[in-house]
CHARMM-style PDB file with segment names, atoms N, HN, CA, C and O in Angstrom:
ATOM      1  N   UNK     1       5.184  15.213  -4.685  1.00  0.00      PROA
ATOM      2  CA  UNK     1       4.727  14.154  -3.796  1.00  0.00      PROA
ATOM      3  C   UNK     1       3.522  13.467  -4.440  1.00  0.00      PROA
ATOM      4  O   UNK     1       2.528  14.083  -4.827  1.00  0.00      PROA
ATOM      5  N   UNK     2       3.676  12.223  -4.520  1.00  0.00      PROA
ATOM      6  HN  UNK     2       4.482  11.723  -4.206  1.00  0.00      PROA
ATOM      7  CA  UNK     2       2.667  11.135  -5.151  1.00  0.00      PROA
ATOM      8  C   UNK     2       1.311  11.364  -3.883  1.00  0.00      PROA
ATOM      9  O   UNK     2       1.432  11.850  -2.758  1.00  0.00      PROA
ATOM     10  N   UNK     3      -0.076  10.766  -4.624  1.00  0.00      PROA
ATOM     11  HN  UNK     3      -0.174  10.371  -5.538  1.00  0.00      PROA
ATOM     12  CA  UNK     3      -1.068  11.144  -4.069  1.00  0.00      PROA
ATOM     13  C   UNK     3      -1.068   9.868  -2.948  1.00  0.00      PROA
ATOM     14  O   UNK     3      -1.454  10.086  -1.800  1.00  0.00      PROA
ATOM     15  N   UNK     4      -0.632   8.593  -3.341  1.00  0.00      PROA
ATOM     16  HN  UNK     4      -0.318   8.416  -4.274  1.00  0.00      PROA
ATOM     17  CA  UNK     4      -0.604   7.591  -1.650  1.00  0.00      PROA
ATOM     18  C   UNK     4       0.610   8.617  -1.042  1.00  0.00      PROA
ATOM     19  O   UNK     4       0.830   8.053   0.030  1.00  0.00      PROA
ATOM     20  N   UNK     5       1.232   9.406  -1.069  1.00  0.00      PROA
ATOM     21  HN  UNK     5       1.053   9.864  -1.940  1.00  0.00      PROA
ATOM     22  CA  UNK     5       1.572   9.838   0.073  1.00  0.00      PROA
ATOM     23  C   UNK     5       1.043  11.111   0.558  1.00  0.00      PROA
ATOM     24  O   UNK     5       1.681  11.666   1.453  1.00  0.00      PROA
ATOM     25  N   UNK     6       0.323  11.486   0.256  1.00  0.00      PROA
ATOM     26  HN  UNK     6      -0.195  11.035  -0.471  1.00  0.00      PROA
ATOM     27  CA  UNK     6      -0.429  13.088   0.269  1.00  0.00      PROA
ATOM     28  C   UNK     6      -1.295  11.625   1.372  1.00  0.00      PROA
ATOM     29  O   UNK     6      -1.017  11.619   2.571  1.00  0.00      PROA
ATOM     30  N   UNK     7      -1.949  10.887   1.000  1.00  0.00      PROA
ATOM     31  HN  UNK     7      -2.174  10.892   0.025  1.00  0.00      PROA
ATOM     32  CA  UNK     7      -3.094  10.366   1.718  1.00  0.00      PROA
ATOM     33  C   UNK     7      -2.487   9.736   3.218  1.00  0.00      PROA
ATOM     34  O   UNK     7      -3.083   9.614   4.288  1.00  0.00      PROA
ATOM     35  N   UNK     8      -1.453   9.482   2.957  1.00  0.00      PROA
ATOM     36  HN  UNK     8      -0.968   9.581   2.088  1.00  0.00      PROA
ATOM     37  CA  UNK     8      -0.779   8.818   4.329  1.00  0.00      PROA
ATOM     38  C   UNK     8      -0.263  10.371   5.677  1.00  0.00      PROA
ATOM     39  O   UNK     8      -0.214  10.628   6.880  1.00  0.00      PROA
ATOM     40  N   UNK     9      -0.064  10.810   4.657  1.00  0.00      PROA
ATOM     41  HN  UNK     9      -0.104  10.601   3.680  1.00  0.00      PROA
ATOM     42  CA  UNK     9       0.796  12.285   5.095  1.00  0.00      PROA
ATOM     43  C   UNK     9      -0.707  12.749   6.185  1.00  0.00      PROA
ATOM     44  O   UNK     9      -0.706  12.979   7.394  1.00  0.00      PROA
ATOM     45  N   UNK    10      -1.939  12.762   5.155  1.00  0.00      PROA
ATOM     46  HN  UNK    10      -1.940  12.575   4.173  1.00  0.00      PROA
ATOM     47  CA  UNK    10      -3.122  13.316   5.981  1.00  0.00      PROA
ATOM     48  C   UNK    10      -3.367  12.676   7.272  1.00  0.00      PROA
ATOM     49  O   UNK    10      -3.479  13.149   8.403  1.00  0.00      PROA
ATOM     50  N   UNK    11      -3.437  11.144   6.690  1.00  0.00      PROA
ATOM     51  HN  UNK    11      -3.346  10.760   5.771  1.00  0.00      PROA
ATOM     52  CA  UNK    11      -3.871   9.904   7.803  1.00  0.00      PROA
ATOM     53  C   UNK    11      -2.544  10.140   9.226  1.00  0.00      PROA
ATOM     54  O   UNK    11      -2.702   9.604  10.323  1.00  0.00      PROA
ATOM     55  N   UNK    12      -1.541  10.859   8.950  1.00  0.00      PROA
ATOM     56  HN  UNK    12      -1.412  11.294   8.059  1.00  0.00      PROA
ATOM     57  CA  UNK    12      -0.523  11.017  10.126  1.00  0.00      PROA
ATOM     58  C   UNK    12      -1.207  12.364  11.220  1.00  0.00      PROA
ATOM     59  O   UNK    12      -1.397  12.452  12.434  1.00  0.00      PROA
ATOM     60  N   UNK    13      -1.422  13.256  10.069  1.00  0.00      PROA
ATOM     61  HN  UNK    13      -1.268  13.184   9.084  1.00  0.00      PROA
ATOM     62  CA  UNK    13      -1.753  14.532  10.409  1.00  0.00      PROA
ATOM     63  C   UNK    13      -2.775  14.782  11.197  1.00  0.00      PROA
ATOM     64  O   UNK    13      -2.634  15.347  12.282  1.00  0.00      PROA
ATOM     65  N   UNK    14      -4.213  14.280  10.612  1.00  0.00      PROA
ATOM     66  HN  UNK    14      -4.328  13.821   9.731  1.00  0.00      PROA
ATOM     67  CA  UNK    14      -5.556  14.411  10.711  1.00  0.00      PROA
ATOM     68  C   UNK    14      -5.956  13.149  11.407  1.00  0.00      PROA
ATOM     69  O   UNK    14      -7.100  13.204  11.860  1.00  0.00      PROA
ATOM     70  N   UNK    15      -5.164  11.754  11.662  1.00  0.00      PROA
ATOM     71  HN  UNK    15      -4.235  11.709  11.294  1.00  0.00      PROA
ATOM     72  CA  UNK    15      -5.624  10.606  11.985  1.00  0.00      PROA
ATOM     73  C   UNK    15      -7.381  10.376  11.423  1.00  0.00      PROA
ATOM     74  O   UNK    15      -8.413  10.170  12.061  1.00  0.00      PROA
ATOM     75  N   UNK    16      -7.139  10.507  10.144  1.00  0.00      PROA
ATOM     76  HN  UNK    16      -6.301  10.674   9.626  1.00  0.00      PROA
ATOM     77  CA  UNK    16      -8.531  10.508   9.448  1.00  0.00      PROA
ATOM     78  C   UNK    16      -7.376   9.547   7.988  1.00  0.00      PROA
ATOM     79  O   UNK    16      -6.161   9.741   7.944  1.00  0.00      PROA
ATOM     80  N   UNK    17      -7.964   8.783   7.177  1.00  0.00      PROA
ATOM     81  HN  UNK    17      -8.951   8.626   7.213  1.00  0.00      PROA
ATOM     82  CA  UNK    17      -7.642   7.719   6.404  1.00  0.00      PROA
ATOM     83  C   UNK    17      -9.095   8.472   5.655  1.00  0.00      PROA
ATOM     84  O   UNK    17     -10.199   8.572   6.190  1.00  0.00      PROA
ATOM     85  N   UNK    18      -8.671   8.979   4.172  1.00  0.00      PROA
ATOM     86  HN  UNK    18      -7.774   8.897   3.737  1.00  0.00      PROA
ATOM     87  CA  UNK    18      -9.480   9.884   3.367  1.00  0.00      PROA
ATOM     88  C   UNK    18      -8.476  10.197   1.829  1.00  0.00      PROA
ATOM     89  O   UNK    18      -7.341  10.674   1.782  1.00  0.00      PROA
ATOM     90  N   UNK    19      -9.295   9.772   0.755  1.00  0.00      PROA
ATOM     91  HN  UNK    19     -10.216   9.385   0.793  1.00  0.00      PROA
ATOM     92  CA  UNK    19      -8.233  10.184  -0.453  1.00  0.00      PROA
ATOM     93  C   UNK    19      -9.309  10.944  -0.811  1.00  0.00      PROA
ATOM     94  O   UNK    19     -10.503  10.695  -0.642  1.00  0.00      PROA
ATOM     95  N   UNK    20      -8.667  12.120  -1.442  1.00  0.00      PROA
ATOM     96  HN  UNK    20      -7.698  12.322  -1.579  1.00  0.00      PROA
ATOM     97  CA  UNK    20      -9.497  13.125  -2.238  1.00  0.00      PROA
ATOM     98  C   UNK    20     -10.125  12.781  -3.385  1.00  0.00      PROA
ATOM     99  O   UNK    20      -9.523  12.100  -4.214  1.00  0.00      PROA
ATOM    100  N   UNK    21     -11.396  13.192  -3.596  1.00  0.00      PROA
ATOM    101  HN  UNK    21     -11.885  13.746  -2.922  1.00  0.00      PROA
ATOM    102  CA  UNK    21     -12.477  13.248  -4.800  1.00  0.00      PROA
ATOM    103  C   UNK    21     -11.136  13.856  -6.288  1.00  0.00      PROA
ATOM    104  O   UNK    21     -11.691  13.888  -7.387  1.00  0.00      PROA
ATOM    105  N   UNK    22     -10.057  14.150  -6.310  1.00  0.00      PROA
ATOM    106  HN  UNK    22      -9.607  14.124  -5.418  1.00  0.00      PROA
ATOM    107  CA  UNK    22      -9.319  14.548  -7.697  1.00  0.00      PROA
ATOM    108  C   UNK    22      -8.629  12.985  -7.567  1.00  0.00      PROA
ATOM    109  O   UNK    22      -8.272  12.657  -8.700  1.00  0.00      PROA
ATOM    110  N   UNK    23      -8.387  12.146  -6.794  1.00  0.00      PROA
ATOM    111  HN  UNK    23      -8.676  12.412  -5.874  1.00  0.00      PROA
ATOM    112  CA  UNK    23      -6.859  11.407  -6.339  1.00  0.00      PROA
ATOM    113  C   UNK    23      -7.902  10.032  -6.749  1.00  0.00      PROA
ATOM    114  O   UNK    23      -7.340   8.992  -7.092  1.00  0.00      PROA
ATOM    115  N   UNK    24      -9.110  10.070  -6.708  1.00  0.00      PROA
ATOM    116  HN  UNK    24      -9.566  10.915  -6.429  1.00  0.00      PROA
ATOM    117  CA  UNK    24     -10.121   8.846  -6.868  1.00  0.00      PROA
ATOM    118  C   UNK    24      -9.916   7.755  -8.151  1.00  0.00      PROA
ATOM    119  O   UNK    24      -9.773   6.533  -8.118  1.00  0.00      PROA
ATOM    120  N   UNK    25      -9.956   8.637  -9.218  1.00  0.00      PROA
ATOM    121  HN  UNK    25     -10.072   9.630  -9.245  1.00  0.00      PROA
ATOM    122  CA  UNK    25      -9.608   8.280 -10.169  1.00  0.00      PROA
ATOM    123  C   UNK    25      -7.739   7.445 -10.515  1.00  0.00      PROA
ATOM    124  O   UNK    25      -7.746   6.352 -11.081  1.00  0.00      PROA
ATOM    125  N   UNK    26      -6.820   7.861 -10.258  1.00  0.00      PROA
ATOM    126  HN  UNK    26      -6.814   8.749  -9.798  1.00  0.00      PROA
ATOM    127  CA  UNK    26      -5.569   7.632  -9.891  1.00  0.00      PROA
ATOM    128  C   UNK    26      -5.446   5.900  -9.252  1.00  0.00      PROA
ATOM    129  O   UNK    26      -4.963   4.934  -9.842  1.00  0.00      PROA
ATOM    130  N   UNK    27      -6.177   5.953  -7.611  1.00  0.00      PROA
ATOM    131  HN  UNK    27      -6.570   6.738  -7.132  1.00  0.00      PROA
ATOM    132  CA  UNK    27      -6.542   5.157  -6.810  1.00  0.00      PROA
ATOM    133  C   UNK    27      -7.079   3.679  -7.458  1.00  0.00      PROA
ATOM    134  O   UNK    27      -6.685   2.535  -7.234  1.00  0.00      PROA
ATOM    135  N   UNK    28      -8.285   4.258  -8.475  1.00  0.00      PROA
ATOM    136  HN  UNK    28      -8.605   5.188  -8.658  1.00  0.00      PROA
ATOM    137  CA  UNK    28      -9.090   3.220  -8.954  1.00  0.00      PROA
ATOM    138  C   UNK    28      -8.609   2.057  -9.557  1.00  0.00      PROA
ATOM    139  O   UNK    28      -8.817   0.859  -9.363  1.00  0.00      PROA
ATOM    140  N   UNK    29      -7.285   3.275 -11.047  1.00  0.00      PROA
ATOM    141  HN  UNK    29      -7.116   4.248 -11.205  1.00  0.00      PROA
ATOM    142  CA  UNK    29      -6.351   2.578 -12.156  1.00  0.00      PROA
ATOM    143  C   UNK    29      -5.624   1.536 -11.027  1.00  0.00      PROA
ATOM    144  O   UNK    29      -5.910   0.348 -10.877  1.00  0.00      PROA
ATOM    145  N   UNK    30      -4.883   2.099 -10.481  1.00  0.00      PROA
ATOM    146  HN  UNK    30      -4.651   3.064 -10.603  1.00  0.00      PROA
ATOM    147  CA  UNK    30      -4.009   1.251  -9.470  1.00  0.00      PROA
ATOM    148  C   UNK    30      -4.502  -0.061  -8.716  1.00  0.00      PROA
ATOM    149  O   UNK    30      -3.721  -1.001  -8.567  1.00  0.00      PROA
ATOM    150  N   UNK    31      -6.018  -0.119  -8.169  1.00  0.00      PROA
ATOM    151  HN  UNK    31      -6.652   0.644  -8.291  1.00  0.00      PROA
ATOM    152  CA  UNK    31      -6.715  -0.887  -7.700  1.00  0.00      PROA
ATOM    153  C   UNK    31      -6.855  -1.814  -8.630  1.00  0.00      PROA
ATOM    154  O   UNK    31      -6.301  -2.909  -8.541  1.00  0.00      PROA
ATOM    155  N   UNK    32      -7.494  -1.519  -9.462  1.00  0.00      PROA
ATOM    156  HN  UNK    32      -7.944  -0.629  -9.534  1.00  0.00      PROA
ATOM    157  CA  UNK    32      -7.793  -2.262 -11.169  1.00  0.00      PROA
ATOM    158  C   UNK    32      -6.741  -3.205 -11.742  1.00  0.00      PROA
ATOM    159  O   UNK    32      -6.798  -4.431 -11.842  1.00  0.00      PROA
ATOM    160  N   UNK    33      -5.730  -2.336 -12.112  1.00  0.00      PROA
ATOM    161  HN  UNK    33      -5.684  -1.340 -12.031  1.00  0.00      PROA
ATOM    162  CA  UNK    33      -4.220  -2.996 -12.377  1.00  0.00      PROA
ATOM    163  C   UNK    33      -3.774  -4.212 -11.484  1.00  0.00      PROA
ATOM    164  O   UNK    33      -3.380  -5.287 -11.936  1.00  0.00      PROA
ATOM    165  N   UNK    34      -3.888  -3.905 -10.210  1.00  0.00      PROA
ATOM    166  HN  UNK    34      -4.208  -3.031  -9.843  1.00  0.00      PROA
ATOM    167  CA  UNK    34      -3.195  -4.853  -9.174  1.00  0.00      PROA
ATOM    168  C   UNK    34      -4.659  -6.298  -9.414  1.00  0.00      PROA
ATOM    169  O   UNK    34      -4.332  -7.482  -9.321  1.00  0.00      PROA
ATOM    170  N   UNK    35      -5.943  -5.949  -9.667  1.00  0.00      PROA
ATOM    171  HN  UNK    35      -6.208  -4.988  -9.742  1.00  0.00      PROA
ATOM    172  CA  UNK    35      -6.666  -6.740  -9.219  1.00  0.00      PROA
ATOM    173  C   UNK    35      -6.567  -7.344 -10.751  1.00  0.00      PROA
ATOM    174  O   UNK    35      -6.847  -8.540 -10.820  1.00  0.00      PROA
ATOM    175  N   UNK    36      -6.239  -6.749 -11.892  1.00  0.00      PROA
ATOM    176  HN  UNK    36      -6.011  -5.776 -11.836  1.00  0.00      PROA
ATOM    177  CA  UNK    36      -5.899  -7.703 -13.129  1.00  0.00      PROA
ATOM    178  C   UNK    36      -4.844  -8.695 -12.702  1.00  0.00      PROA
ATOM    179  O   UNK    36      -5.069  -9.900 -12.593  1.00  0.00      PROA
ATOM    180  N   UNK    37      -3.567  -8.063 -12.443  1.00  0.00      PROA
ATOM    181  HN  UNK    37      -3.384  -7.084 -12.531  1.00  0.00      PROA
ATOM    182  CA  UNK    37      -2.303  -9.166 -11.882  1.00  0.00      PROA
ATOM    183  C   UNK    37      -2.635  -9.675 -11.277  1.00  0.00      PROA
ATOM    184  O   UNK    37      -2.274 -10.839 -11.450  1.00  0.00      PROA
ATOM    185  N   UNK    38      -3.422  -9.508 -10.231  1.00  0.00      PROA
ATOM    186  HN  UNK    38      -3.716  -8.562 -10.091  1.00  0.00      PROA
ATOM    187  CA  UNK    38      -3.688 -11.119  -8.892  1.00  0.00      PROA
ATOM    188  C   UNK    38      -4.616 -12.183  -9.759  1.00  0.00      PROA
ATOM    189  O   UNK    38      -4.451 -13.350  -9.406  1.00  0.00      PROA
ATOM    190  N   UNK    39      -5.419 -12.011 -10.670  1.00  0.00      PROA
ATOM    191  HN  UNK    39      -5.553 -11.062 -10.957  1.00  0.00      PROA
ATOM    192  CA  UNK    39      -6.014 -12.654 -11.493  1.00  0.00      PROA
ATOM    193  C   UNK    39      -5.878 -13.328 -12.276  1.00  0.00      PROA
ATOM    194  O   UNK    39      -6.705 -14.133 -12.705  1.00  0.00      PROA
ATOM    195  N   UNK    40      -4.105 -13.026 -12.868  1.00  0.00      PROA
ATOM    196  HN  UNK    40      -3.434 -12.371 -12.519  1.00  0.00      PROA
ATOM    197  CA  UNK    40      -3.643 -13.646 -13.799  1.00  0.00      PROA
ATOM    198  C   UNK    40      -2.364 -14.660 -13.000  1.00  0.00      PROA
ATOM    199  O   UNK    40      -1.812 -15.667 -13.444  1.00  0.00      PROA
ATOM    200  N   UNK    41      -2.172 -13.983 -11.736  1.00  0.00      PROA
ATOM    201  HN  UNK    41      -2.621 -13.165 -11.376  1.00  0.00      PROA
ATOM    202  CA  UNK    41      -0.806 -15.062 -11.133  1.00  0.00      PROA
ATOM    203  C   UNK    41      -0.786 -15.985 -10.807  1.00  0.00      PROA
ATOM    204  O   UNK    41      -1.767 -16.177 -10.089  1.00  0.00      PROA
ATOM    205  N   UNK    42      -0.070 -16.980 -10.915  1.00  0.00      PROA
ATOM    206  HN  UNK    42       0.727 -16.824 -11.498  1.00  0.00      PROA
ATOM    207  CA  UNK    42      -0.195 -18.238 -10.946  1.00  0.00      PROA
ATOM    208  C   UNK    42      -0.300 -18.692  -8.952  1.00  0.00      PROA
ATOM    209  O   UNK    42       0.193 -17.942  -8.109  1.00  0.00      PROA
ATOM    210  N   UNK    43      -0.828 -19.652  -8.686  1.00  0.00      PROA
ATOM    211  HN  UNK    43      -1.228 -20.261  -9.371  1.00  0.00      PROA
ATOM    212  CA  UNK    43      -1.316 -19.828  -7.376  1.00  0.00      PROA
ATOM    213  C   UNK    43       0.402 -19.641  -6.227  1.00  0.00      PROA
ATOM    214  O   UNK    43       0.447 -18.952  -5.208  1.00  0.00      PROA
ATOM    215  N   UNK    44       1.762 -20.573  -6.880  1.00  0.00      PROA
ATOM    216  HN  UNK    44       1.725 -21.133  -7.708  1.00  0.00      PROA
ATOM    217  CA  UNK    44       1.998 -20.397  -6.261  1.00  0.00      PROA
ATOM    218  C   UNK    44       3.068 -18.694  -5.760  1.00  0.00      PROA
ATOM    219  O   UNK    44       3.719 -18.453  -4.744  1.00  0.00      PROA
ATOM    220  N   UNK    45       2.796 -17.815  -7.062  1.00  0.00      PROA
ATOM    221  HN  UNK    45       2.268 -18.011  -7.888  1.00  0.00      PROA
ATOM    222  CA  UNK    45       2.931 -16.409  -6.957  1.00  0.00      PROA
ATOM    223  C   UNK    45       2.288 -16.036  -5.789  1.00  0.00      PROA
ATOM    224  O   UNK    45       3.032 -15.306  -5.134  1.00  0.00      PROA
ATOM    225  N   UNK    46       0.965 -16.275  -5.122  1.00  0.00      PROA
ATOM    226  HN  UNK    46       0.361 -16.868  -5.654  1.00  0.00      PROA
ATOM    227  CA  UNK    46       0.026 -15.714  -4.293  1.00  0.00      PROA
ATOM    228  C   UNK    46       0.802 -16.204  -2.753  1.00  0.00      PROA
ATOM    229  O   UNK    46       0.821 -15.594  -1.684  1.00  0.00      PROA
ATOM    230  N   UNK    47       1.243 -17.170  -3.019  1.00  0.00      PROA
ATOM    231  HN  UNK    47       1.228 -17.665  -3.887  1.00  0.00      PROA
ATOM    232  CA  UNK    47       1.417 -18.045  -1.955  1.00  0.00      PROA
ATOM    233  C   UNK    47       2.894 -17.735  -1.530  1.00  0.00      PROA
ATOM    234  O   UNK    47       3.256 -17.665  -0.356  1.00  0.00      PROA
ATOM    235  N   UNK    48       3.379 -17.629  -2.184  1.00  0.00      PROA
ATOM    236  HN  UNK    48       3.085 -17.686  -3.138  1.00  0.00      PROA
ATOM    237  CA  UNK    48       5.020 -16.796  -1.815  1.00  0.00      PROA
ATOM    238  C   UNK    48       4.929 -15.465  -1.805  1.00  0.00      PROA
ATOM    239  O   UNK    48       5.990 -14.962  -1.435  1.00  0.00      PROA
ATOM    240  N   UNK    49       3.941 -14.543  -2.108  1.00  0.00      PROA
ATOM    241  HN  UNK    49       3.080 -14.952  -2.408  1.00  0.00      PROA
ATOM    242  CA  UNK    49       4.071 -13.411  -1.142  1.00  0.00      PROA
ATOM    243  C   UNK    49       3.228 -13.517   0.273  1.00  0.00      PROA
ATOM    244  O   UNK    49       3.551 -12.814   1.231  1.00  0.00      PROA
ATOM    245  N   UNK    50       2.298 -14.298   0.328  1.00  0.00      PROA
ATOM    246  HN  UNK    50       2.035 -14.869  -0.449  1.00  0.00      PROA
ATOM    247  CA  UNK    50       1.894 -14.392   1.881  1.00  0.00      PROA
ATOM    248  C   UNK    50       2.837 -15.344   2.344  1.00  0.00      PROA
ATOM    249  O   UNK    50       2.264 -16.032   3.188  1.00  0.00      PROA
ATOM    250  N   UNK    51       3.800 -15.646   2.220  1.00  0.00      PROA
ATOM    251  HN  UNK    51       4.266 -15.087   1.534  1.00  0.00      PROA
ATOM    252  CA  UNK    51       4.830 -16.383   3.003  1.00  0.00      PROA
ATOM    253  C   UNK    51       5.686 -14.858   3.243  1.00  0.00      PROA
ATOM    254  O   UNK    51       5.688 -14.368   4.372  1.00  0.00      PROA
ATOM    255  N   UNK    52       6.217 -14.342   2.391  1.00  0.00      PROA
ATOM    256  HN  UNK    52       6.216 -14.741   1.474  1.00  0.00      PROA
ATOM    257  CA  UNK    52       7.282 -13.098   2.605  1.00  0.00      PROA
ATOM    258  C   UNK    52       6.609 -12.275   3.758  1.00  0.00      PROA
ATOM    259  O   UNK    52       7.021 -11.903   4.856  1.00  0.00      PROA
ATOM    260  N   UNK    53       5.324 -12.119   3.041  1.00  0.00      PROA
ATOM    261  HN  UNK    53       4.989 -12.421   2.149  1.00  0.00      PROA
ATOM    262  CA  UNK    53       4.419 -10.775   3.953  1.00  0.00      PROA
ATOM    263  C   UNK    53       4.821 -11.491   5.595  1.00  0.00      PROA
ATOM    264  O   UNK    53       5.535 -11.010   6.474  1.00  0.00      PROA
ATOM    265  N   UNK    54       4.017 -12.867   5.576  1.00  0.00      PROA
ATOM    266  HN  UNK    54       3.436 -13.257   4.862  1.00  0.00      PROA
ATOM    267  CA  UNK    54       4.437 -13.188   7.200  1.00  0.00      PROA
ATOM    268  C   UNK    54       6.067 -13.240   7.716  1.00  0.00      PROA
ATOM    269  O   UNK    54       6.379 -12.883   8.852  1.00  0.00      PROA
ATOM    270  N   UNK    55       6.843 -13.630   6.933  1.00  0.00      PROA
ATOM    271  HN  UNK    55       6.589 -13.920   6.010  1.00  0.00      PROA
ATOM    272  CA  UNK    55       7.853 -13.237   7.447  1.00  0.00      PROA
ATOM    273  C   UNK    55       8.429 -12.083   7.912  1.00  0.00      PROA
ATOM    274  O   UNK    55       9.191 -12.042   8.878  1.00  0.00      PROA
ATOM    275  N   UNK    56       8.021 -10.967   7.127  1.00  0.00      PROA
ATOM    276  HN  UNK    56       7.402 -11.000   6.342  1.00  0.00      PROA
ATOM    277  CA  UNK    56       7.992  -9.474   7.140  1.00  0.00      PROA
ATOM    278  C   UNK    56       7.679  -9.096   8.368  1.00  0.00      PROA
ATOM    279  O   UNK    56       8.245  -8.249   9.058  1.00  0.00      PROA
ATOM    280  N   UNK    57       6.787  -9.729   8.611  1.00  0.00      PROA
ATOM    281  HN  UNK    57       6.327 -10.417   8.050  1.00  0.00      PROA
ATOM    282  CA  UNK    57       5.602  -9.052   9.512  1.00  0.00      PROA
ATOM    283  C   UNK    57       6.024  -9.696  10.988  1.00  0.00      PROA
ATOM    284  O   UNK    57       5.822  -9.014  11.992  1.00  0.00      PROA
ATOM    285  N   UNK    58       6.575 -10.936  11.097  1.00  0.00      PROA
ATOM    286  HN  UNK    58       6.739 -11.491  10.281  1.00  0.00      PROA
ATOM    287  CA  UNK    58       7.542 -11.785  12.021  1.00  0.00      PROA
ATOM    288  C   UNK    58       8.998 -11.198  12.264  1.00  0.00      PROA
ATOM    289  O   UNK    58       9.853 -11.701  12.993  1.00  0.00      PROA
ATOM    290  N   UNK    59       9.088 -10.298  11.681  1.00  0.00      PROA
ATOM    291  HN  UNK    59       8.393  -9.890  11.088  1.00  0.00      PROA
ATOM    292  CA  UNK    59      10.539  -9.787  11.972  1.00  0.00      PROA
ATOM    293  C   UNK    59      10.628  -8.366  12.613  1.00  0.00      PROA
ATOM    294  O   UNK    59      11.683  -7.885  13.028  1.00  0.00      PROA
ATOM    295  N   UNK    60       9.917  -8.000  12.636  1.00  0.00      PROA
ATOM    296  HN  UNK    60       9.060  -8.391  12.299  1.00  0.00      PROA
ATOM    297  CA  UNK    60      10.191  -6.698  13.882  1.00  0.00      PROA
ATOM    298  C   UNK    60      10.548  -5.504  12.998  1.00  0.00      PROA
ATOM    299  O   UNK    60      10.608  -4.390  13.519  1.00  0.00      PROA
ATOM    300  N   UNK    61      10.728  -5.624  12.018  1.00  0.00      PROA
ATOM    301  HN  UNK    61      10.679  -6.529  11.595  1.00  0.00      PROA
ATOM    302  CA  UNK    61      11.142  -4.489  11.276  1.00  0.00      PROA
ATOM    303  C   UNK    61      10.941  -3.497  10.538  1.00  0.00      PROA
ATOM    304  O   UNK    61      10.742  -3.993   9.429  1.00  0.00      PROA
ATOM    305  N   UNK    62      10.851  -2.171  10.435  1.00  0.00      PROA
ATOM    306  HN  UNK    62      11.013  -1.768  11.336  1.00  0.00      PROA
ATOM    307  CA  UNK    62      10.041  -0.950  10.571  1.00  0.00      PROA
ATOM    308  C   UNK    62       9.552  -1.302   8.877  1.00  0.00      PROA
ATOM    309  O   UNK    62       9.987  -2.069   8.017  1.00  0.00      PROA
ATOM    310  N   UNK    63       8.300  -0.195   8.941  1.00  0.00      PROA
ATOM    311  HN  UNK    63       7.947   0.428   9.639  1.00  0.00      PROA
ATOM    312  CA  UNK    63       7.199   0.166   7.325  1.00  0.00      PROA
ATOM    313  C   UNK    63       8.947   0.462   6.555  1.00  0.00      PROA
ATOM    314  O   UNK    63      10.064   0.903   6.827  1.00  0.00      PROA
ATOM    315  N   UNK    64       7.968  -0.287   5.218  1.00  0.00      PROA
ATOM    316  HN  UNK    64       7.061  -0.645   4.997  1.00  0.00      PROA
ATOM    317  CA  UNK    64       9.589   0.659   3.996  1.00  0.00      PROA
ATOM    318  C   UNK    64       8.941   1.992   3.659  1.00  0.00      PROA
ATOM    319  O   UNK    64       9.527   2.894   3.060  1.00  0.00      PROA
ATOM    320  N   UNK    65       7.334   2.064   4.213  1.00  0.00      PROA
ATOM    321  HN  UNK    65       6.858   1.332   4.700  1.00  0.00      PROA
ATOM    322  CA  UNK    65       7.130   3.202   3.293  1.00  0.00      PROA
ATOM    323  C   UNK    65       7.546   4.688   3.739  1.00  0.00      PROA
ATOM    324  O   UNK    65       7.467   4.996   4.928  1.00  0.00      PROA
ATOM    325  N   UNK    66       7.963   5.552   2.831  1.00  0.00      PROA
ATOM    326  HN  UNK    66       8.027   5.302   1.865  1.00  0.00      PROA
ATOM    327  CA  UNK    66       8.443   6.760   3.149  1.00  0.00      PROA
ATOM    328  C   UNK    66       8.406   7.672   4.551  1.00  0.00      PROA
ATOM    329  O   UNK    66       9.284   8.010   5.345  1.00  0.00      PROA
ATOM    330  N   UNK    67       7.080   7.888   4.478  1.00  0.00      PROA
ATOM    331  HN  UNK    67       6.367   7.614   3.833  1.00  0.00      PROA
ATOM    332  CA  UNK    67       6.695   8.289   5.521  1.00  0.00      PROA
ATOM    333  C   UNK    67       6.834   7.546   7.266  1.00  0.00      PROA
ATOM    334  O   UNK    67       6.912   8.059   8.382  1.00  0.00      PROA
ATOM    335  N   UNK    68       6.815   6.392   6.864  1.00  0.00      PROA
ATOM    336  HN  UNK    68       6.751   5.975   5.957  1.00  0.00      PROA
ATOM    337  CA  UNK    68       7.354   6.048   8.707  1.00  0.00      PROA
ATOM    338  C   UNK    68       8.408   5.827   8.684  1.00  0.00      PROA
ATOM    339  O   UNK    68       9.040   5.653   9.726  1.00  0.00      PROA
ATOM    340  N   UNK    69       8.968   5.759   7.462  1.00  0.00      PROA
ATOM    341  HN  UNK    69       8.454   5.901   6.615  1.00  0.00      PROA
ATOM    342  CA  UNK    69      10.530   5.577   7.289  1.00  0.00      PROA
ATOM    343  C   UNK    69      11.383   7.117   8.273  1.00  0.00      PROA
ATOM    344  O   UNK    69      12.369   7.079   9.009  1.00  0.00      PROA
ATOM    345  N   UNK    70      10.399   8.469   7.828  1.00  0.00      PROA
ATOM    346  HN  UNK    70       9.598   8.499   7.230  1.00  0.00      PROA
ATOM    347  CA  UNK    70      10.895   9.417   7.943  1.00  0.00      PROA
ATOM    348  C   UNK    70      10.620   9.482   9.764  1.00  0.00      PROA
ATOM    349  O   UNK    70      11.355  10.290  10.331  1.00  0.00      PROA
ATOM    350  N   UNK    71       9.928   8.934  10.403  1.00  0.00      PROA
ATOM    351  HN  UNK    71       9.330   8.277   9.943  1.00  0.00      PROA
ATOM    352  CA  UNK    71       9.575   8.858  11.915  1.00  0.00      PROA
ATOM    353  C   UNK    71       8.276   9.492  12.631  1.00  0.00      PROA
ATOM    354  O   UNK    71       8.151   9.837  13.806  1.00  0.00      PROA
ATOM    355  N   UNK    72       7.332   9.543  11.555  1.00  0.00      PROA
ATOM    356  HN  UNK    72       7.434   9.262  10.600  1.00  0.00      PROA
ATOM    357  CA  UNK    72       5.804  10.466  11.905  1.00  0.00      PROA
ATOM    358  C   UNK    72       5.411   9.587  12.139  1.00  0.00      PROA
ATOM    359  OT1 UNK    72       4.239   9.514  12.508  1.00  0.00      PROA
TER     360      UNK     72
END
């Protein structure tokens, strides 16, 4: 099990939203990475995923992610 789901798994469990002092590092690369790509994408890249996201989000239709997928 990947560490965003160890952290979601907790946030179900513990209703506490907390990544571990080992998982920090992991977290950071990932943060970093994504904040290089938004930096380099062209405007209307930005702009067609906040169109999807609202549509997404306009449609009623459940998280893809694993865990609410599974019904916790």
């Amino acid at each position: 099990m990947g560490a965003l789901e160890r952290c979601l798994q907790r946030a179900e469990t513990e209703r506490i939203w907390r990544v571990d002092a080992a998982e920090l590092p992991l977290f950071q690369a990932v943060l970093q990475e994504a904040d290089r790509q938004l930096a380099v994408a062209p405007r209307y890249v930005h702009y067609e995923a906040r169109e999807k996201l609202k549509r997404f989000a306009a449609s009623g239709r459940g998280s893809p992610l694993m865990s609410a997928a599974r019904g916790h």
